[in-house]
N, C-alpha and C positions, 0 to 999 in steps of 0.2 A: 452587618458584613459589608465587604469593600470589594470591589474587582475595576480591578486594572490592566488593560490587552496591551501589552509591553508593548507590543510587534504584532500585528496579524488585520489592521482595522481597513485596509486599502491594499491587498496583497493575496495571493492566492503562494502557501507553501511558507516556510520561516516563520511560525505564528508561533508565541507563547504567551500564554493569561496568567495575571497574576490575583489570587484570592485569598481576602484578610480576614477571619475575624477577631471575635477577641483577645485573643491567645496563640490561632498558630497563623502563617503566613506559608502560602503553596504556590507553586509553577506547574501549572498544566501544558507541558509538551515545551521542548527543546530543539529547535531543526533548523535545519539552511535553507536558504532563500531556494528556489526553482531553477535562478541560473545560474548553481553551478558556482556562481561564485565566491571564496572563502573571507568571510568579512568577521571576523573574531572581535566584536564588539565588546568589550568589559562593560560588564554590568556589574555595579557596586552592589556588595550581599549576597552575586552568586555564582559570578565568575572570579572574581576579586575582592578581597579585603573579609574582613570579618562577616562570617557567614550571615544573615539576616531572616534568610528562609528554612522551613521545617523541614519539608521534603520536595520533589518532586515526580510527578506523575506522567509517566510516557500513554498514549492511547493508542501507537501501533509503531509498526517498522521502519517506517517509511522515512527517508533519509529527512525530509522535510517537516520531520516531526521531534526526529530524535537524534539528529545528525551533530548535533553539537554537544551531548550527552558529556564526553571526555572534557570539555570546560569548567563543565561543573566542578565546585570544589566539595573534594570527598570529605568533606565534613556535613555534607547535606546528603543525606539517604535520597535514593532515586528508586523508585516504582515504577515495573515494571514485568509484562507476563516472562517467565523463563525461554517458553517457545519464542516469543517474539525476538527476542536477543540472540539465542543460538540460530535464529534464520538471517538474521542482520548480521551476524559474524562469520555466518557460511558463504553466505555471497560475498562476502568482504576481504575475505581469504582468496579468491577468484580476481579480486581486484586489483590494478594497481595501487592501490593504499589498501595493501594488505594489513593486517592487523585485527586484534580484536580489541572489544571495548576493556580500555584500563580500568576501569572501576569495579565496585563490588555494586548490583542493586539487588532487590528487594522483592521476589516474587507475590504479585498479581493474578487474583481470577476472577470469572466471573460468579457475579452474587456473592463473594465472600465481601464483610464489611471488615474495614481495621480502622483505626484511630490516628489521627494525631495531632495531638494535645486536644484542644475540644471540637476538632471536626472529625465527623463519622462517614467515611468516602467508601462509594462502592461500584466499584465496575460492572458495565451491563456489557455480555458479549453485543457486536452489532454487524449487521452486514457491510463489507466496504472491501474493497479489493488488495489487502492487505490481511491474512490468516490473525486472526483471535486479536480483532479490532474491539475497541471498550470505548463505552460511552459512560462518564465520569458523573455519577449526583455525589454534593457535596452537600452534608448539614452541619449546622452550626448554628446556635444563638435563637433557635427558633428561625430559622431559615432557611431551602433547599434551593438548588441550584445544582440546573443539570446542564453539563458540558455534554456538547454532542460528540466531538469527536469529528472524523470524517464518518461517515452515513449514508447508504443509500436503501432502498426497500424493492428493489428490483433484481438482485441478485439471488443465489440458489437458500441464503439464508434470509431473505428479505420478509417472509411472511414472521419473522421473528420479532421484526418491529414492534408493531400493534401489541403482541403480548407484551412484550417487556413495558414500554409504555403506560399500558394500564399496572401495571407491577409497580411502576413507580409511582404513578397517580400524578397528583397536583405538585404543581413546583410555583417558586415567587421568580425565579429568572431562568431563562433561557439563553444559554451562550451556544450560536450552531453555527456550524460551520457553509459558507455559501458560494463554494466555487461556481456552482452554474446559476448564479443570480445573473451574470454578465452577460448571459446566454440565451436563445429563444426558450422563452419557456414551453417545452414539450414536455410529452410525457416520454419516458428513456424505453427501450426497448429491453425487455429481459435480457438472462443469459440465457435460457431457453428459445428466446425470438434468433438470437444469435448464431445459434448451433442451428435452426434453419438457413439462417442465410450464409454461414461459410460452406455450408454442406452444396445448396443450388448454385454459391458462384465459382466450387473448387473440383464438383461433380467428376466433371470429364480430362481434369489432370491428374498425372501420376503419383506427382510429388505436389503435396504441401508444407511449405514452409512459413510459422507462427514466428511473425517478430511480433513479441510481448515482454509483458515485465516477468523475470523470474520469480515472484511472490505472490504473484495473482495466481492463487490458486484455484479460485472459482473459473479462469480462465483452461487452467491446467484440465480443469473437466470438462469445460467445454471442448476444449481439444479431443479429449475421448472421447467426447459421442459424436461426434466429428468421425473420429474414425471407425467409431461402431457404425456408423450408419454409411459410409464410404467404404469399408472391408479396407482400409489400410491397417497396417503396421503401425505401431505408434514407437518412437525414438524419443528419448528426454535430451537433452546436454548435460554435461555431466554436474553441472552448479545445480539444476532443475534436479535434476538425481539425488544429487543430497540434500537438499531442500525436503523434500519429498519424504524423505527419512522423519521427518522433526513435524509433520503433521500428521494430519488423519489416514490411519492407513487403508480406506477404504477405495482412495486412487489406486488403481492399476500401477506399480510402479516395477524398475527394474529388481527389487527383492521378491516383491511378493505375486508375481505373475512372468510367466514363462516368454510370454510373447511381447514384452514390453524390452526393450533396447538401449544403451547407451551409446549415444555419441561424444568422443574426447577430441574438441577442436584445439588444432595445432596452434592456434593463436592464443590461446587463453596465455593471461600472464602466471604460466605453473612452470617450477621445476619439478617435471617429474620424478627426478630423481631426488627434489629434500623428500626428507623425514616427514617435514609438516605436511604435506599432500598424499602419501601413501594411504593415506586414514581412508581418502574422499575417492581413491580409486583403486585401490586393490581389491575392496568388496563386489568390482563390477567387471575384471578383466574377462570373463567368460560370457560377459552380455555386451561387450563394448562393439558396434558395429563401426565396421570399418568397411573397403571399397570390398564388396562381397556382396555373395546371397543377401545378408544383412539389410543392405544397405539399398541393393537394389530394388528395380519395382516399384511398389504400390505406397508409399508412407507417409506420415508425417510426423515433422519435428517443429520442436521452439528452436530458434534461434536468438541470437543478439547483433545489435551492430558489430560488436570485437570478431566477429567469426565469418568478416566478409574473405579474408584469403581463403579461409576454409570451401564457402558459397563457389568461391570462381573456381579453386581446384576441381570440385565436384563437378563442376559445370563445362568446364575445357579440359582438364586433362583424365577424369575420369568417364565423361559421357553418363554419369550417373543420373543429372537432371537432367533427362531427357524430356521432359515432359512436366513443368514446373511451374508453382506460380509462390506468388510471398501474399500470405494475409498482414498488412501492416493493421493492429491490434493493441494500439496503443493511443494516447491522449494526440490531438490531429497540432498540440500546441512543439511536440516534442519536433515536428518536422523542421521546425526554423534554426536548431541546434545546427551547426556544422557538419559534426559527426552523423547525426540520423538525415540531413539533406544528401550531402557527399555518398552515404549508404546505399540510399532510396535512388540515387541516379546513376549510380554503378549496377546496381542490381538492373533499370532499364537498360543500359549500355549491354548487358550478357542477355537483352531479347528474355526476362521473366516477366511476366505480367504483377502487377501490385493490384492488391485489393482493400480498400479501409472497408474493414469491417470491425466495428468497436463497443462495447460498452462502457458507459461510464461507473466510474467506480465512486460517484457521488449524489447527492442525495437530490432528485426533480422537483419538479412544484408537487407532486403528488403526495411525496416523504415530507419538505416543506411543511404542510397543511395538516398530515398526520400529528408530527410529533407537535404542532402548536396547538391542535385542536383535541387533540389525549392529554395533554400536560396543563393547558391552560396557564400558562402564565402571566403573571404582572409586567413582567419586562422580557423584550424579546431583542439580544444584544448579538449582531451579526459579525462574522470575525470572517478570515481564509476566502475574504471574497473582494475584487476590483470593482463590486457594484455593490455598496450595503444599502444604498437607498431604495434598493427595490425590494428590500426584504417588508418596506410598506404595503406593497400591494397584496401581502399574507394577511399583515395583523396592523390593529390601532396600537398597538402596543412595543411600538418599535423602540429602540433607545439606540443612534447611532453614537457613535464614540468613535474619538480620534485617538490615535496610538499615543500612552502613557496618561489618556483622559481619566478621570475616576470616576465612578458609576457607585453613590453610597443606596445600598437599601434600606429602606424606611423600615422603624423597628416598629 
C-alpha cells in the first residue's frame, strides 16, 4: 500500500491523504485552508479530467475538512455520516453562501465496514468538537492503517477512546492528526473542568453570552450545566436551534423542553419571508424570545460574530444587558481574523467584560501517547500540524513527509 498527504504536511486545516493499494485509490477528507481563503486548486483525477479515484471519505463537518466537497467530480462517490451533512447544510442556509451541497454522498457510521474494491474501511465514532466525528482504519493487502481524523480524549465522549482503540488493536501506520504539536505540551483541561470555570468567572452576572462555534456540541452542554448550576434561562440562536434538531436529543432544546428559548437575530443573512427559511422557524414562533420577560433577567445565550447589531441593540436601546459579560469560547487563533478582532473590541467599547474560557477540541500529549501506545504501530505519519517534527518526542517511529511525498509500506 502507498499513502500520499496531498496537502496537510505543514498546515493546520485544508488537509487531504491520498491511499493506494492494489486496486482502489481513496481521499480522506476534502477542506479549505483556515484562512478563509478560496484557492480552487485542480487536482488531476479528482477535481479535473478523468476520474482516477474510488471514493472519497469525509471524517466530519468542519468546513476544513469537507469544504471543497462540491469540486469533486460526481463520478467519484463521497462518504460521508447523513447527520454530518444535514448539520453543514443547516448552517450553510444561515450563511451568506447559502446553499446546499450539490452532490449525492454515501451514508456512513460508526462500526459499520463497507468495501471498495479491495479495501475494507470502517469508521470509529471519536471525540472532537464536531458531532459524530470518525476515525478511518483502512485494510487492504494485508495491511491496516488507521487515519485519526481530528481527535481528542478530553471531551464528554473522550473516555471512548481507549475502548475503540483496543477494538482496533495493532495497525502497520498511523496517520494522526497534530494541531497542538506547535503548542506547549499540557495536558487540556476537560469539558467538565470548563463548566467550572465559566460558572466562578460568570457567577455574579446576569447575562451570559457564549461566542462559540455552532457545531460544538459538546460545548452546547456545557453551556447547560453552565446554567444548571447558575439558575439562568438558557436561549439557543436560531442556527443552534436547528442544529440541535439533527442530533442527540438528550440536550435540552427549544422542542423538547419548556424552558429552553429561541433567539431570531435581525442580522442573520435570512429572508424571513422565503419559502426556504419557514422550515427553520415557524416550528419556534411560540418560543422565540424577543425584548420581554423572555428575554430579560437571568440567561444565557450562544451568540456569533454576525449578531453584533443584535449585541448593541440589546445593550443601548433595550437596557436588556444590563449586567453582562461574553465568554469568548473559541480557538485564541480565530482572534487575528478582522471580523472576530473588530467584534471582540466593539463588544469592549459597550463596557462588556470578555472572558477566554476554552477547550480545545483536539487531541494533547496525553491522547498523542494513547492512541500510539494502544495501536502500536510501524510508522507514525503526522499531518494537520505547523510542527510534525515534534511528533518525535512521542514515538521512534516517526515518518515525516512533505506534501505530495510517498510513504510505500513494506509488504
Amino acid at each position: 500500500m502507498r499513502i500520499r498527504i496531498l496537502k496537510g504536511t505543514n498546515q493546520i486545516g485544508g488537509v487531504f491523504t491520498e491511499i493506494t493499494s492494489e486496486k482502489a485509490k481513496i481521499i480522506i477528507d476534502f477542506g479549505e485552508d483556515l484562512d478563509g481563503v478560496k484557492r480552487l486548486e485542480k487536482i488531476e483525477g479528482l477535481t479535473d479530467g478523468e476520474p482516477i479515484y474510488d471514493g472519497v471519505i469525509i471524517t466530519h463537518n468542519h468546513q476544513d475538512h469537507m469544504g471543497r466537497i462540491d469540486e469533486i467530480s460526481t463520478k467519484i462517490p463521497v462518504y460521508m455520516s447523513d447527520v454530518s451533512r444535514k448539520i453543514f447544510e443547516t448552517v450553510f442556509c444561515f450563511s451568506k453562501t447559502k446553499g446546499k451541497i450539490k452532490r449525492e454522498t454515501v451514508n456512513i457510521e460508526s462500526g459499520k465496514s463497507f468495501t471498495i474494491k479491495d479495501m475494507t474501511i470502517t469508521p470509529y465514532i471519536v471525540d472532537h468538537s464536531a458531532y459524530n466525528s470518525f476515525m478511518v482504519l483502512i485494510e487492504a493487502n494485508g495491511k491496516r492503517i488507521l487515519h485519526t481524523g481530528d481527535f481528542r480524549n478530553h471531551g464528554y465522549k473522550g473516555k471512548l477512546l481507549e475502548k475503540t482503540l483496543k477494538e482496533i488493536g495493532k495497525i502497520d501506520v498511523l496517520i494522526t492528526e497534530g494541531t497542538t504539536l506547535s503548542r506547549k505540551q499540557i495536558k487540556s483541561k476537560t469539558e467538565e473542568q470548563l463548566v467550572e470555570e465559566i460558572v466562578e468567572k460568570t457567577k455574579s452576572y446576569k447575562q451570559v453570552l457564549m461566542l462559540m462555534s455552532t457545531t460544538n456540541i459538546d460545548r452546547v452542554t456545557t453551556m447547560q450545566k453552565v446554567a444548571n448550576r447558575t439558575r439562568k434561562t438558557v436561549i439557543h440562536d436560531i442556527v443552534l436551534t436547528n442544529v440541535l434538531q439533527l442530533v442527540t436529543q438528550q440536550i435540552p432544546n427549544a422542542k423538547n423542553n419548556k424552558d429552553v428559548y429561541v433567539f431570531l437575530p435581525a442580522t442573520n443573512y435570512i429572508q424571513k419571508d422565503n419559502e426556504e427559511f419557514k422550515q427553520f422557524i415557524e416550528p419556534y414562533q411560540d418560543k422565540i424570545a424577543i425584548t420581554g420577560e423572555k428575554l430579560h433577567g437571568n440567561f444565557i445565550m450562544n451568540i456569533r460574530v454576525s449578531m453584533l447589531r443584535d449585541i448593541e441593540r440589546l445593550k443601548l436601546n433595550n437596557n436588556v444587558l444590563d449586567n453582562c459579560c461574553v465568554v469568548y469560547s473559541m480557538w485564541e487563533g480565530y482572534k487575528k481574523e478582522p471580523l472576530y478582532r473588530d467584534f471582540l473590541e466593539k463588544i469592549q467599547e459597550l463596557k462588556i467584560d470578555v472572558y477566554d474560557l476554552h477547550v480545545s477540541g483536539h487531541a494533547d500529549y496525553t491522547a498523542f501517547n494513547q492512541v500510539i501506545d494502544i495501536t502500536n504501530p510501524e510508522a507514525v505519519i503526522p499531518i494537520h500540524t505547523e510542527n510534525k517534527e515534534k511528533i518525535k518526542e512521542f514515538t521512534d517511529k516517526a515518518v515525516i513527509l512533505d506534501d505530495m511525498e510517498i510513504y510505500e509500506i513494506n509488504s
